[in-house]
C-alpha positions, 0 to 999 in steps of 0.5 A, a space after each residue: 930578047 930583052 924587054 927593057 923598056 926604051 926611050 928616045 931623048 930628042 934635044 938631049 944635052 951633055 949639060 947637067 942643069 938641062 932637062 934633056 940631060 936629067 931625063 936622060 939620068 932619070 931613065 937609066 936610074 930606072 933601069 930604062 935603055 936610053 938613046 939620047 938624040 942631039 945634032 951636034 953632041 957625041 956623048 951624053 952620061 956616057 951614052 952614044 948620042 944619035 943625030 936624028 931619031 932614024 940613026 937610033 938603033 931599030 929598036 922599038 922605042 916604047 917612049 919618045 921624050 922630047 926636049 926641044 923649042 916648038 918652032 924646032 919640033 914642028 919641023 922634026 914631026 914628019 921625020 918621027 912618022 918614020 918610025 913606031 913610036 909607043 908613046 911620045 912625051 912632050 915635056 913642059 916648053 915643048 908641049 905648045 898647042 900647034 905641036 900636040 895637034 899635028 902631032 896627034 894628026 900624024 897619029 902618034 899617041 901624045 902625052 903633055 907632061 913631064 916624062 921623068 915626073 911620070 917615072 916617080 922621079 922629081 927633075 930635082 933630085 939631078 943637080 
């Protein structure tokens, strides 16, 4: 049994100059299995992409990093109970009051801030 940590990507994006994809890069740069999530994408960094968060492999996910508009991640909230999540990152223009406390509500353990700040990566360095 592997004890690589592991992350979902929810509004990971095939497109470099997006957040969802440098956090995607950031998190395979640190050694961390990736497990990007996106409607429509197929591919992102060379990773399969998953339609929802229950497609992901029944892994437990030790972080949920999410990339998307409030209004979208209100909706997607009740989906993410169905599974463990460690620790569930809302990440600048996701992290709006309303999501953090339904969040909170639905008992996940929420961090407001920049995901790939917190592995000592600067979204910077992916251009």
């Amino acid at each position: 049994m592997s004890n690589q940590q592991t992350i979902a990507v929810i509004g990971a994006s095939a497109d470099r100059s997006k957040f969802g994809n440098k956090c995607v890069r950031a998190f395979v740069r640190a050694g961390w299995q990736v497990f990007p999530v996106h409607p429509t994408a197929t591919e992102v960094e060379g990773l399969p992409v998953y339609r929802t968060l229950a497609e992901v492999p029944p892994v437990h996910l030790d972080r949920v990093s999410v990339y998307l508009p409030p209004a979208v991640m209100m909706n997607v909230l009740d989906e993410m109970t169905t599974r463990p999540i460690g620790e569930l990152w809302l990440n600048p223009g996701a992290d709006a009051p309303q999501v953090a406390a339904k969040a909170r509500q639905l008992g996940f353990n929420v961090i407001c801030a920049c995901s790939i700040v917190a592995i000592g990566a600067s979204p910077h360095e992916f251009v």
